[in-house]
Backbone as a ProteinNet text record, in pm:
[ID]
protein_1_A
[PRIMARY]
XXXXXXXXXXXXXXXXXXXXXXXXXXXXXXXXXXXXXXXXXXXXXXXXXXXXXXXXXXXXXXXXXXXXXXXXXXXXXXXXXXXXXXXXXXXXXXXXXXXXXXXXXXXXXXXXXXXXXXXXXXXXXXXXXXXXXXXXXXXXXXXXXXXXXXXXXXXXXXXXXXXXXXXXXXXXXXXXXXXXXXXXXXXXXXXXXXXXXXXXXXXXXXXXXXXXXXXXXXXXXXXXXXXXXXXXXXXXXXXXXXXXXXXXXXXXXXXXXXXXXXXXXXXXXXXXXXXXXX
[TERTIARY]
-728.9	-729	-647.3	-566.9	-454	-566.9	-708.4	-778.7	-861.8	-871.4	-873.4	-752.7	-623.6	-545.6	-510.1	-536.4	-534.6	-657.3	-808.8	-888.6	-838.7	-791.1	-772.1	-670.3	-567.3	-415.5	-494.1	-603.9	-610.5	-734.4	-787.1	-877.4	-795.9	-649.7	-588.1	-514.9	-519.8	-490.3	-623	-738.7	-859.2	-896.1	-814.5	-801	-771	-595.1	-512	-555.5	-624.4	-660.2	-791.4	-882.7	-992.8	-937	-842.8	-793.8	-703.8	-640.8	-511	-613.8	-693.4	-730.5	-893.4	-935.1	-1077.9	-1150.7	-1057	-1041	-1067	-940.2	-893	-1019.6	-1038.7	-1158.2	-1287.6	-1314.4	-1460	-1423.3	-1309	-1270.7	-1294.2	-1215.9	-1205.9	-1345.6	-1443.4	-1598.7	-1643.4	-1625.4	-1694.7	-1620.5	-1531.7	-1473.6	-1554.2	-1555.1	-1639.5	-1545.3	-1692.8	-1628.5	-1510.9	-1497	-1322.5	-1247.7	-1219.6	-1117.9	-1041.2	-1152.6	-1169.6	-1035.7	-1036.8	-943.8	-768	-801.5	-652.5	-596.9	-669.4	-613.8	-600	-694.3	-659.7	-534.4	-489.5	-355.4	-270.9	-260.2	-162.5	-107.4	-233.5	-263	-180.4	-223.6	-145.6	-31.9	45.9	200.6	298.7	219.2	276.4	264.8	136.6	123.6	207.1	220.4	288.5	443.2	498.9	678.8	635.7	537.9	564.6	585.4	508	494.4	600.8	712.9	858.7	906.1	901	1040	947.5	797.8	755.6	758.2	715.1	636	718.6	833.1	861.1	1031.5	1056.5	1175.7	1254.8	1152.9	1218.4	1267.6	1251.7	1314.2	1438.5	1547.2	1605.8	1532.3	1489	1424.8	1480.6	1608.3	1678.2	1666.1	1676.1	1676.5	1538.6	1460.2	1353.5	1276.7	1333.1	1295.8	1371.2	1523.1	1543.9	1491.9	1465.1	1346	1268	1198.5	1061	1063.1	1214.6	1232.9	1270	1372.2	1352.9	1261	1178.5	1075.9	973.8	974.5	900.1	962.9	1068.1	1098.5	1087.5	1136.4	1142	962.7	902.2	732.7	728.6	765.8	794	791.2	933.5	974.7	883.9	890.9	824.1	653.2	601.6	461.1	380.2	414.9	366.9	462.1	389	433.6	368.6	420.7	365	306.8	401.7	346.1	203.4	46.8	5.4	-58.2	-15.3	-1	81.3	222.4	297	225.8	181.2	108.8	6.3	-82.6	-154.1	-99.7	-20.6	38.4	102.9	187	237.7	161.5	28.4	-98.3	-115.3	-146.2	-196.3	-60.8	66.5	139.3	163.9	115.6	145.7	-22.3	-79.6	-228.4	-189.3	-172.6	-194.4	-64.5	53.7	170.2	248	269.4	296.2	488.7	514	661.7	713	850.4	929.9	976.7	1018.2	1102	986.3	831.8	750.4	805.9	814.4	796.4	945.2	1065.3	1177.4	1180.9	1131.4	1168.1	1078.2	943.1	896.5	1002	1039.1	1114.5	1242.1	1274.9	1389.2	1338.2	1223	1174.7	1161.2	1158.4	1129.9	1262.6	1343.3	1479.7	1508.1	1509.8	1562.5	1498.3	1386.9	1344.6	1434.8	1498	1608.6	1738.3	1769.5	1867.2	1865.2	1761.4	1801.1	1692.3	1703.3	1642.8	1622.5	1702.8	1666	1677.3	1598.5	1646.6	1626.1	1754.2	1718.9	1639.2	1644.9	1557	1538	1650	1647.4	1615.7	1682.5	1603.1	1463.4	1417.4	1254.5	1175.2	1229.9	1192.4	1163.7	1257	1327.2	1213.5	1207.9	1120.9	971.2	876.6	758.4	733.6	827.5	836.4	809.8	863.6	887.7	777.5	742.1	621.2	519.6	472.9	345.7	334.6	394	385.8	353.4	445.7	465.5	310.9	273.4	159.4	52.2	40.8	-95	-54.3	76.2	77.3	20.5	74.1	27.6	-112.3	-220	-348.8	-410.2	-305.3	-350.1	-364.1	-249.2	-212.5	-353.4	-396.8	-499.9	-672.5	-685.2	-776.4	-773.3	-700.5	-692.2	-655.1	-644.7	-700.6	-639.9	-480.3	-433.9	-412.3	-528.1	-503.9	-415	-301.6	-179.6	-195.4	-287.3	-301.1	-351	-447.2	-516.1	-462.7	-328.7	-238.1	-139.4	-80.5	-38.5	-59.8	-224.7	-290.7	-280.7	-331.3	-332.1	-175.1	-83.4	-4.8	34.8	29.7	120	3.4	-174.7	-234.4	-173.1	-198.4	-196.3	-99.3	39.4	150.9	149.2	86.4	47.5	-88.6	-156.9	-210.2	-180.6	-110.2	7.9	69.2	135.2	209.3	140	18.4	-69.3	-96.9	-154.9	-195.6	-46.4	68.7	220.5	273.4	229.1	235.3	132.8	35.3	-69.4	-38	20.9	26.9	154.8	258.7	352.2	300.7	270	204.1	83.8	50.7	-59.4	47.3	138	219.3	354	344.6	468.4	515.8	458.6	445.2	506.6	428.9	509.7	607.8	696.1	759.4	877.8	860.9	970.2	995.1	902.7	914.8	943.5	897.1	897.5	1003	1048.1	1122.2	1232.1	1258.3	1351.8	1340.7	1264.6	1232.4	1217.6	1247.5	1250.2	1213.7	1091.2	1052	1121.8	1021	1026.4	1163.6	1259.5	1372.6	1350.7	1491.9	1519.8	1441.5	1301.3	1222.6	1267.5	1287.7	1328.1	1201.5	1187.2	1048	1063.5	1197.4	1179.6	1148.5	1156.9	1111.4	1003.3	877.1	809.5	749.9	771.2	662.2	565.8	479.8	333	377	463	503	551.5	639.7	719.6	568.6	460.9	329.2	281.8	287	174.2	234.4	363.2	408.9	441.1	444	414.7	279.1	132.1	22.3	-40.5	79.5	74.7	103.4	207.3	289.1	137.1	120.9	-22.6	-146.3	-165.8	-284	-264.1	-132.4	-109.4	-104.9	-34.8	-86.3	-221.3	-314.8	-441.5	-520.7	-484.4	-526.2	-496	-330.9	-300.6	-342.1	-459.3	-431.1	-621.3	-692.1	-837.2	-897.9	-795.1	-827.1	-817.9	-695.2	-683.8	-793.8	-872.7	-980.5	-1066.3	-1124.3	-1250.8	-1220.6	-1128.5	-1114.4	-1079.5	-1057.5	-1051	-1179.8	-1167.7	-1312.4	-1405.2	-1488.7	-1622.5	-1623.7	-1568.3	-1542.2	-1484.6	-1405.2	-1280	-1266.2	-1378.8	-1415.1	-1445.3	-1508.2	-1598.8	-1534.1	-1490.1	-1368.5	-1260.1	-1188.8	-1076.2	-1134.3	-1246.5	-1273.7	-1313.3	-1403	-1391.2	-1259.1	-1167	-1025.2	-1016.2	-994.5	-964.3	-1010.3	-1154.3	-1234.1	-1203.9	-1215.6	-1121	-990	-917.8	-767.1	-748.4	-904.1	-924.5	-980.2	-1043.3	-1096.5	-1009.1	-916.9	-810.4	-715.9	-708.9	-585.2	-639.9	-764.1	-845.3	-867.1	-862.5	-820.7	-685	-570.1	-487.5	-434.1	-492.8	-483.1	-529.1	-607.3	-700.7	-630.7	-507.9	-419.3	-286.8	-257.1	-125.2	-23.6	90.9	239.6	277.9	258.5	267.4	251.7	117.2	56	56.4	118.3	89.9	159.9	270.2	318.3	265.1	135.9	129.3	-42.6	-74.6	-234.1	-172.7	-272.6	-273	-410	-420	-518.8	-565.7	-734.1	-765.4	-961.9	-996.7	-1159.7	-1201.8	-1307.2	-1418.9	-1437.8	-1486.3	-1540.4	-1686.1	-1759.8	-1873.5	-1909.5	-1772.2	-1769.3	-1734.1	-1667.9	-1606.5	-1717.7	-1788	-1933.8	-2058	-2033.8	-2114.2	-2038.2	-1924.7	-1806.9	-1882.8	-1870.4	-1906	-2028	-2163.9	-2277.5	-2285	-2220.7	-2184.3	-2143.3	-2077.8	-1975.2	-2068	-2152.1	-2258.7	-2349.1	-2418.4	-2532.5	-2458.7	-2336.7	-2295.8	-2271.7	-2205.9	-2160.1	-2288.8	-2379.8	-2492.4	-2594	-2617.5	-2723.8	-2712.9	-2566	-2552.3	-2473.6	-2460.1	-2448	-2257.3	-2197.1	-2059.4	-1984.2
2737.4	2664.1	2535.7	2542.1	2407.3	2269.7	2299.5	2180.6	2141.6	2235.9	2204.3	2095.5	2130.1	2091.5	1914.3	1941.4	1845.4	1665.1	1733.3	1687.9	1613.2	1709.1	1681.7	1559.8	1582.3	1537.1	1356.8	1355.2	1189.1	1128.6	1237.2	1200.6	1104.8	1164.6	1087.4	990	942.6	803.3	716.6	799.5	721.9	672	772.5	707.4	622.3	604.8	512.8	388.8	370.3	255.8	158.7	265.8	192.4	131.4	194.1	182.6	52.2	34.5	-84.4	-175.6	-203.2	-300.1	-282.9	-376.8	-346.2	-468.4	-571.6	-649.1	-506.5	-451	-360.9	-230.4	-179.9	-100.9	-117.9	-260.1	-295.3	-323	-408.6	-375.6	-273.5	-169.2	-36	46.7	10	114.6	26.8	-103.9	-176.1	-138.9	-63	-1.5	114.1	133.9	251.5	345.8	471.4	533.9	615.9	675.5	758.7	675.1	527.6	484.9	504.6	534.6	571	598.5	736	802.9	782.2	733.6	666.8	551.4	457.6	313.2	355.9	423.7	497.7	535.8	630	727.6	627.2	472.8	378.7	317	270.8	242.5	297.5	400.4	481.8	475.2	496.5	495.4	343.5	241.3	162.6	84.3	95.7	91.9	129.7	295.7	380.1	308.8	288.8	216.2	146	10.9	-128.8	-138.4	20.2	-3.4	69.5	117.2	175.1	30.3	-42.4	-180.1	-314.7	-285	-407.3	-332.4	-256.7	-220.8	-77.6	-19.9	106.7	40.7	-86.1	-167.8	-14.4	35.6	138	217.9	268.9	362.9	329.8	371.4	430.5	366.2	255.7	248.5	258.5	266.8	255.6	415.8	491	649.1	709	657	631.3	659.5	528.3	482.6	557.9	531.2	689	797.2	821.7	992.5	987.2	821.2	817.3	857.8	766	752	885.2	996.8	1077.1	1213.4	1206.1	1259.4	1240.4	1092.1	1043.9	1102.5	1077.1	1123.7	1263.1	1352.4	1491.6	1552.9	1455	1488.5	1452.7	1371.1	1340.7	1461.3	1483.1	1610.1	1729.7	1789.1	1904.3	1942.9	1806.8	1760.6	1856	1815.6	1879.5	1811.6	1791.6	1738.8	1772.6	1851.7	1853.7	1716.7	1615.7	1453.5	1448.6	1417.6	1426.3	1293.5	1212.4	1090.9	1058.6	1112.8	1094.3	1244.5	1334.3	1447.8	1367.7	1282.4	1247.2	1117	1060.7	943.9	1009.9	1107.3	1203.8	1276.6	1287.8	1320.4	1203.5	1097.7	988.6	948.3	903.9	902.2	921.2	1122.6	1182.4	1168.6	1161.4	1128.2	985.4	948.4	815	742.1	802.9	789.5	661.4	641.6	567.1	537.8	452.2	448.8	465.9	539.8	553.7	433.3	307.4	192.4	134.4	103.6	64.3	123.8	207.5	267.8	270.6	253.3	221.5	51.2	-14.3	-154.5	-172.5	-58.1	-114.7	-72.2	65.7	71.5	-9.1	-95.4	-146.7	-277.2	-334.7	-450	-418.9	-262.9	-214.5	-250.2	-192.4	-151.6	-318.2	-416.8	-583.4	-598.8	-596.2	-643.6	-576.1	-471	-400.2	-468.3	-513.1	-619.6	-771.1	-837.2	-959.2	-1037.2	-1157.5	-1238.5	-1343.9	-1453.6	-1506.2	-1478.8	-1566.3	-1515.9	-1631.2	-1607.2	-1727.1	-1724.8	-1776.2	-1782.7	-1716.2	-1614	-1475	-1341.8	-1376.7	-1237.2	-1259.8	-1391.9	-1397.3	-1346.9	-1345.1	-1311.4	-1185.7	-1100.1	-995.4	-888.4	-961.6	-944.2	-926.8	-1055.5	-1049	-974.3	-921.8	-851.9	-713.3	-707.1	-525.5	-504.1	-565.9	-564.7	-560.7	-672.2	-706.5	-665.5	-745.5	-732.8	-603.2	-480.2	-378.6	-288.5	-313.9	-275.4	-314	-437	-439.6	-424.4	-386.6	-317.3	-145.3	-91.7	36.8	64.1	-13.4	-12.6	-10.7	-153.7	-177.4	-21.8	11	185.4	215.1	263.6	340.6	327.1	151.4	91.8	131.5	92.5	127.6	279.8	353.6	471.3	539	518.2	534.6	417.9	345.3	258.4	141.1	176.3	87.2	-50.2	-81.3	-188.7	-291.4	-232.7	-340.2	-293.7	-261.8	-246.5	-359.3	-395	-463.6	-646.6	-624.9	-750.2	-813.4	-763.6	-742.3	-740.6	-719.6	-693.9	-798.6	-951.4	-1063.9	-1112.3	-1105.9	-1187.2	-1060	-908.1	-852.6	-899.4	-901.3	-918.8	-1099.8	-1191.5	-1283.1	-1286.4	-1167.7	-1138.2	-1089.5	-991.8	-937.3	-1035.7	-1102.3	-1258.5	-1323.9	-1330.4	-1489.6	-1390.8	-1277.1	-1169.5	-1201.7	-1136.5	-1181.7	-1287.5	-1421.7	-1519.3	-1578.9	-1598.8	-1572.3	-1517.7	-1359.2	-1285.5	-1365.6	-1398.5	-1484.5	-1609.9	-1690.1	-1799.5	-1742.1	-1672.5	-1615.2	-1582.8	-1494.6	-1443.2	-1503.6	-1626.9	-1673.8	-1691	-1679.3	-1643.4	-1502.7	-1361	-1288.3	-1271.1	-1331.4	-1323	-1404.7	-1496	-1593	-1592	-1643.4	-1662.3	-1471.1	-1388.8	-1311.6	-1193.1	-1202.2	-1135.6	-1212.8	-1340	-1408.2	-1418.3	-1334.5	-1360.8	-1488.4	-1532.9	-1656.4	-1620.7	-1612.4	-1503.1	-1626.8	-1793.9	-1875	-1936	-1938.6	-2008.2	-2195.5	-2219.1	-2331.9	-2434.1	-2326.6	-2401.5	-2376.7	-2492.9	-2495.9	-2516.8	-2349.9	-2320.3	-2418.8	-2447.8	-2510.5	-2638.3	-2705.6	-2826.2	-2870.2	-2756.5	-2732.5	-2888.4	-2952.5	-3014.3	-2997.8	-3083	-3102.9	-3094.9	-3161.9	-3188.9	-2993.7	-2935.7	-2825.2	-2723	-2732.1	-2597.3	-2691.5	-2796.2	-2844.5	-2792.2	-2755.3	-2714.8	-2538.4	-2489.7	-2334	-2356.2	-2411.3	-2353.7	-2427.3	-2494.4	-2528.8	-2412.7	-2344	-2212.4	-2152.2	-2085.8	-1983	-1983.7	-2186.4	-2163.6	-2136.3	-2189.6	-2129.9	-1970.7	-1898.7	-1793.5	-1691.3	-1788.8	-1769.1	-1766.4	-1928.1	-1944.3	-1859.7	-1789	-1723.4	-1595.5	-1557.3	-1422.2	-1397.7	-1475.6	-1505.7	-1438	-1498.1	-1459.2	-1298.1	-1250.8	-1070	-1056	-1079.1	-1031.8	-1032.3	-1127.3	-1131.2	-1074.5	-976.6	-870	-745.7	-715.6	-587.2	-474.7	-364.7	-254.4	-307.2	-293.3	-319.6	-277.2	-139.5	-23.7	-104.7	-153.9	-220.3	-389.8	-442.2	-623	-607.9	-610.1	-610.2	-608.5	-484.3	-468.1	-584.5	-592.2	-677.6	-817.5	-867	-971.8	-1024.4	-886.1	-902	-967.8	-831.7	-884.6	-1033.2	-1077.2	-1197.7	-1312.2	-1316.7	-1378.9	-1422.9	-1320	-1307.8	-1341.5	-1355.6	-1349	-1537.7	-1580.1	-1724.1	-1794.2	-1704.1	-1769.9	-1784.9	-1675.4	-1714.8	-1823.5	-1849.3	-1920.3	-2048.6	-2095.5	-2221.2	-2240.1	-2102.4	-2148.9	-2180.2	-2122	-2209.1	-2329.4	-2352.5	-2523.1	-2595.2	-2525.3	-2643.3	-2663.1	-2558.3	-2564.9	-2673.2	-2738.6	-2837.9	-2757.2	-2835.8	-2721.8	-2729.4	-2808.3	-2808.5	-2705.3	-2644.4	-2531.5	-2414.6	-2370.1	-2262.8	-2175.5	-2180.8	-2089.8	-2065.2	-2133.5	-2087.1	-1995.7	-1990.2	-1872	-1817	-1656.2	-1606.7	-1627	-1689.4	-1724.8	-1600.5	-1569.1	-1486.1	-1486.8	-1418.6	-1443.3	-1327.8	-1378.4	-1272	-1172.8	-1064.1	-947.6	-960.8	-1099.7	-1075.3	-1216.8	-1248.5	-1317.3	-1271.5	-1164.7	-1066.4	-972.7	-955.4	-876.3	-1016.1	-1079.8	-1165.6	-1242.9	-1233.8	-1199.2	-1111.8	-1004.3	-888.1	-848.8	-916.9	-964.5	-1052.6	-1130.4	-1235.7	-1197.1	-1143.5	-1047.2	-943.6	-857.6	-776.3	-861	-947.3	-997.1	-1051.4	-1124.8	-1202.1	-1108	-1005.1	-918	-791.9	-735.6	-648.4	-731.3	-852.8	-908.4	-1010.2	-1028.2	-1100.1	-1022.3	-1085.5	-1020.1	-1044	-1101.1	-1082.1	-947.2
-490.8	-617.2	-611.3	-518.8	-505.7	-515.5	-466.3	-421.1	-555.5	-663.8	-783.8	-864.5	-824.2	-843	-820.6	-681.2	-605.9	-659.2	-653.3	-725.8	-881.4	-943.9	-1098.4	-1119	-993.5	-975.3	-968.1	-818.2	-818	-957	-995.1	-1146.2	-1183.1	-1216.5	-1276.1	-1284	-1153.7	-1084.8	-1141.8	-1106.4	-1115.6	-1273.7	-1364.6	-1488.1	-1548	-1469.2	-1530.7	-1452.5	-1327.7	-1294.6	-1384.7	-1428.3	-1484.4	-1633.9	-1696.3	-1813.9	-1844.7	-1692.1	-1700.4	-1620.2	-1511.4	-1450.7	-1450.8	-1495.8	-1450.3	-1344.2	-1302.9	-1186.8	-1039.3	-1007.7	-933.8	-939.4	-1028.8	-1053.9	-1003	-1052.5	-934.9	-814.4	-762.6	-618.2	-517.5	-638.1	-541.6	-557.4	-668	-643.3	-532.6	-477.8	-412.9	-270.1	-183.9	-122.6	-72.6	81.9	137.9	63.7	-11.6	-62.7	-22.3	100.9	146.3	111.4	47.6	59	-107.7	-181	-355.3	-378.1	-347.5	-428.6	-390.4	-235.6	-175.3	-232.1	-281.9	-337	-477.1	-573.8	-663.9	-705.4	-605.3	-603.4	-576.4	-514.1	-472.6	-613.8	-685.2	-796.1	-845.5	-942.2	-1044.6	-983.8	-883	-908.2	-927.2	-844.1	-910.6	-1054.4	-1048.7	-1218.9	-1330.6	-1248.2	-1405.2	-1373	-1244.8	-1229.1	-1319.3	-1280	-1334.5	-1511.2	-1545.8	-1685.6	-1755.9	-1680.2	-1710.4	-1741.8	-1695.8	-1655.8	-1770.9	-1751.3	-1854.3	-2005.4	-2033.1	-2149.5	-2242.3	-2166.7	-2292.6	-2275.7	-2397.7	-2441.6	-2568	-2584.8	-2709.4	-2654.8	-2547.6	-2443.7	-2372.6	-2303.1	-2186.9	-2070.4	-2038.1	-1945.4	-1809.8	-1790.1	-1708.4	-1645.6	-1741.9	-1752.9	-1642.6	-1720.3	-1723.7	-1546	-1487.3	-1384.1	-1292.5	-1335.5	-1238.7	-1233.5	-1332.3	-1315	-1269.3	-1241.7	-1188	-1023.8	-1028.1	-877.9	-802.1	-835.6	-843.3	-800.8	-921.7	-899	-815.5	-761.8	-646.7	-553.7	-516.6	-340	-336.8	-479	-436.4	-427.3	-513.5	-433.4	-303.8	-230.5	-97.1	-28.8	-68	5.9	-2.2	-107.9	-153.5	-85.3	-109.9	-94.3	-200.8	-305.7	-468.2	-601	-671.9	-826.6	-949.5	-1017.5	-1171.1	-1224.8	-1166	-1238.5	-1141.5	-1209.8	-1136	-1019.6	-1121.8	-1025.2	-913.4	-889.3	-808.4	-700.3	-760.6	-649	-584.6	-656.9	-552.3	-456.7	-535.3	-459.8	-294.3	-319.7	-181.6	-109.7	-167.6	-76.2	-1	-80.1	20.4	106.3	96.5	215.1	341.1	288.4	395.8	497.4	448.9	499	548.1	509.9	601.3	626.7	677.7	717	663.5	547.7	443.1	504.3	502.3	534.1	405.2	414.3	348.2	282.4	391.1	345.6	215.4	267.4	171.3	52.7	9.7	-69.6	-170.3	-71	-136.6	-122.9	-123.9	-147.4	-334.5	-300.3	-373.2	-524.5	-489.4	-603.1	-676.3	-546.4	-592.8	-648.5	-634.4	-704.4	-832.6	-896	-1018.7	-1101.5	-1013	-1049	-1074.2	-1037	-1042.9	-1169.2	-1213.1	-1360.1	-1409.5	-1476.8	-1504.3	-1531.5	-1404.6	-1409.4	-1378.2	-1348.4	-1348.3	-1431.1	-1513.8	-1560.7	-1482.9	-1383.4	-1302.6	-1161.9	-1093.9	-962.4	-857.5	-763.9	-662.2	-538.1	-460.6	-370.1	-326.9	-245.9	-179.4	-226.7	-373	-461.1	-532.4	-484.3	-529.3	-413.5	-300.9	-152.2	-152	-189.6	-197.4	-308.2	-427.4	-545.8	-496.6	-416.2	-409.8	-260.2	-169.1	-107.5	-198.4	-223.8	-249.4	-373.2	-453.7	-573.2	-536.7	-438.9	-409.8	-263.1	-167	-19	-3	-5.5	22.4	21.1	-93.2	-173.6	-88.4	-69.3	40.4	168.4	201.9	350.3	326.5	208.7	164.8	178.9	88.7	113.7	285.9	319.3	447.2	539.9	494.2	584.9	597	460.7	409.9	511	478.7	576.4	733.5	726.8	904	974.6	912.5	926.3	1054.3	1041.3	1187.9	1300.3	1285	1356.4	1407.7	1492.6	1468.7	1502.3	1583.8	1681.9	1551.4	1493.1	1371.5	1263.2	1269.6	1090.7	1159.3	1305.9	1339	1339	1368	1363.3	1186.3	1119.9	981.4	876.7	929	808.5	782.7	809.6	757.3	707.1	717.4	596	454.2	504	398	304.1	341.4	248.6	204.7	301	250.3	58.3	117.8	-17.3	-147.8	-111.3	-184.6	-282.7	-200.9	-267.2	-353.5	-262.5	-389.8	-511.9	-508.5	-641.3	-731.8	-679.6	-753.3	-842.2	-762.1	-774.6	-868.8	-870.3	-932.4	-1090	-1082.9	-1219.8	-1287.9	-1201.2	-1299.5	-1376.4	-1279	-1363.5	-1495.8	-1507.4	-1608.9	-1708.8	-1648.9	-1763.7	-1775	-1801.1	-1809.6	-1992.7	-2027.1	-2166.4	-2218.2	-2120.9	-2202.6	-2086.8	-1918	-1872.8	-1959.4	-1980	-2007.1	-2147.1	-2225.3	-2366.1	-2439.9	-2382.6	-2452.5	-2379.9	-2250.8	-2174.1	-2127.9	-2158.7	-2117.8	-1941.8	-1837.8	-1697.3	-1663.8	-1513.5	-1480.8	-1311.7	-1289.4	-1142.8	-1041.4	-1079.2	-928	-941.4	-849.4	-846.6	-835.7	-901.7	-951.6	-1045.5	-1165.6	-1210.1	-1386.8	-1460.5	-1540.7	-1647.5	-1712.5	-1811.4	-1940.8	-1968.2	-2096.3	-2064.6	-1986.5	-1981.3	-1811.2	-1829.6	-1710	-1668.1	-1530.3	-1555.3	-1465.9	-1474.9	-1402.3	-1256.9	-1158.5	-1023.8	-961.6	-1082.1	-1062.3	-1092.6	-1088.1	-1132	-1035.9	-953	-886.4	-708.9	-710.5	-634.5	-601.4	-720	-690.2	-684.5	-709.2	-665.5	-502.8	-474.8	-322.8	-261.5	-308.7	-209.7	-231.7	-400.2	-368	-314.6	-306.4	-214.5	-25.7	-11.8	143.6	173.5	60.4	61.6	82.4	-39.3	-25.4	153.9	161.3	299.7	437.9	378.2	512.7	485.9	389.8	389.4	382.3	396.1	411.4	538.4	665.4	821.6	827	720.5	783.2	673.4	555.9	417.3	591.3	604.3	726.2	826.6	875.9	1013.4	954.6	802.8	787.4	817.7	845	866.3	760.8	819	693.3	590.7	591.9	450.4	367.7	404.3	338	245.9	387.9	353.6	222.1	169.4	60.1	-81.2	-53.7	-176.9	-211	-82.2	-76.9	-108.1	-6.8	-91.8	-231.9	-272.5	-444.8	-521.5	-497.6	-521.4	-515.4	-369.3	-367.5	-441	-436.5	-528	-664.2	-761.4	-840.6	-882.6	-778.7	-808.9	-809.4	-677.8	-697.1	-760	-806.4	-1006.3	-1108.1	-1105.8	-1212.4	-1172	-1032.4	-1030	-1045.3	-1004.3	-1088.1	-1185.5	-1236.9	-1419.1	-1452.4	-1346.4	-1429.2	-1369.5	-1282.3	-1223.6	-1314	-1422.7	-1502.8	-1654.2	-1646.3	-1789.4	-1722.3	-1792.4	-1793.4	-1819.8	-1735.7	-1755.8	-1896.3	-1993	-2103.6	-2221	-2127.4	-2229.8	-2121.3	-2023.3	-1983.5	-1994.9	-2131.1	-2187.5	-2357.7	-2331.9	-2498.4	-2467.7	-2382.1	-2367	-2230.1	-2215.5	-2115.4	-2070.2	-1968	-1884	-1797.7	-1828.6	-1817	-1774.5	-1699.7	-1618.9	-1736.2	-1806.3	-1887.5	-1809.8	-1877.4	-1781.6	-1715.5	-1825.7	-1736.8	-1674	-1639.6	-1508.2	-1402.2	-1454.7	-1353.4	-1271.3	-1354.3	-1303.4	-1225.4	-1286.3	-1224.1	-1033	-1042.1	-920.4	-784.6	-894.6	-808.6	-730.4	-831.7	-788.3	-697.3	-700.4	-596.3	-477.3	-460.2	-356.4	-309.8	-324.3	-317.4	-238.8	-286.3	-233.5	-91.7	-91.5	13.3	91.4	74	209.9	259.2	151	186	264.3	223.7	293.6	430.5	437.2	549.7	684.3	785.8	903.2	853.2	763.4	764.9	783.8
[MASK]
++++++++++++++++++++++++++++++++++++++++++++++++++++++++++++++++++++++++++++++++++++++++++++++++++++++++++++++++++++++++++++++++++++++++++++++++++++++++++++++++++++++++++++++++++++++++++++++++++++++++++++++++++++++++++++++++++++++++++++++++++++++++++++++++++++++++++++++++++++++

């Protein structure tokens, strides 16, 4: 019966992902299916951290996150959790030999929204390391399937991807980061008086990002291309939308791709990778 258990446990990864992202959702149906329920289960746990530290202000959040954290490693250990997202999250680890450190950096990027409002250079390093980076080395695990030689080749576009997605979500949300959280993610940029030169220069960093992280999208397993490039796609539609808002106003909308551009993305992405020899 455990495999009842087990089943029910990543459902519910597969829940909270369609519910919070539906970017990430068509990604991952567009993913050879074995890879479903693993990016799923990656999903839901950082999701449910991220939404300790953004979103429950009425709470203990501090409390909070320690319990999360907590309860994460002792699923580690145990290799079982009543939480059933963190049960399947320690399924997939141990399946696909998930490092420990991943997994504690990522928490401590949780733990910094907690305490810091700005940050300088090293703790922005530090920050899109452990949030984002980590995360597509995690997936990366998943993809490569054991395979060390091509998790080796691969891990600096991955965490290069990682970054631009990060990078990317601040600028979108600098509105409810800054204006509404008092956050200040990119060092030495002054929100109250943003200008045009200071946003024309963080989307220099994200398109090098972009660029360095294109070469590992086109050598991942085939299972895998497809998906990830959706993602990417996407993540380069929005960020052309907000090249096209002035620093003036990119704290007064959240810049955001329709859903059925988002589907029309995906169509796109379908036809290009089913019908060609890519």
């Amino acid at each position: 019966m455990i495999e009842l258990f087990n089943r029910t446990s990543v459902e519910c990864s597969k829940l909270v992902t369609e519910h919070y992202s539906t970017s990430f959702t068509l990604g991952i149906k567009t993913l050879d299916r074995k890879f479903h329920y693993p990016i799923y289960a990656i999903y839901g746990f950082v999701r449910y951290a991220d939404e300790i530290v953004d979103t429950f202000y009425d709470y203990d959040q501090k409390y909070l996150l320690e319990k999360f954290k907590a309860d994460t490693y002792e699923a580690l250990e145990q290799g079982i959790s009543l939480n059933p997202i963190l049960h399947a999250f320690q399924r997939v680890v141990k399946e696909y030999r998930i490092e420990r450190k991943l997994i504690d950096s990522f928490l401590k990027s949780m733990e910094m929204d907690l305490y810091y409002n700005e940050y300088s250079e090293n703790r922005y390093q530090e920050y899109i390391y452990g949030s984002a980076e980590v995360v597509g080395l995690m997936c990366l695990r998943v993809f490569c399937e054991g395979d060390m030689a091509m998790f080796d080749r691969l891990k600096e576009p991955a965490r290069k991807l990682g970054a631009a997605f990060q990078k990317v979500n601040f600028l979108r949300d600098l509105k409810s980061d800054f204006v509404d959280r008092g956050r200040v993610y990119f060092p030495g940029v002054d929100f109250t008086d943003f200008s045009r030169d200071a946003k024309q220069l963080i989307e220099e960093d994200i398109q090098r990002d972009f660029d360095d992280a294109y070469v590992g999208i086109m050598n991942l397993p085939r299972g895998a291309r497809m998906g990830v490039h959706l993602a990417y796609t996407y993540y380069r539609t929005l960020f052309n939308k907000i090249k096209q808002v002035p620093a003036s106003r990119i704290q007064e909308e959240r810049v955001r791709v329709p859903d059925m551009k988002k589907i029309a993305l995906l169509a796109q992405t379908y036809v290009r990778f089913r019908w060609s020899s890519i």
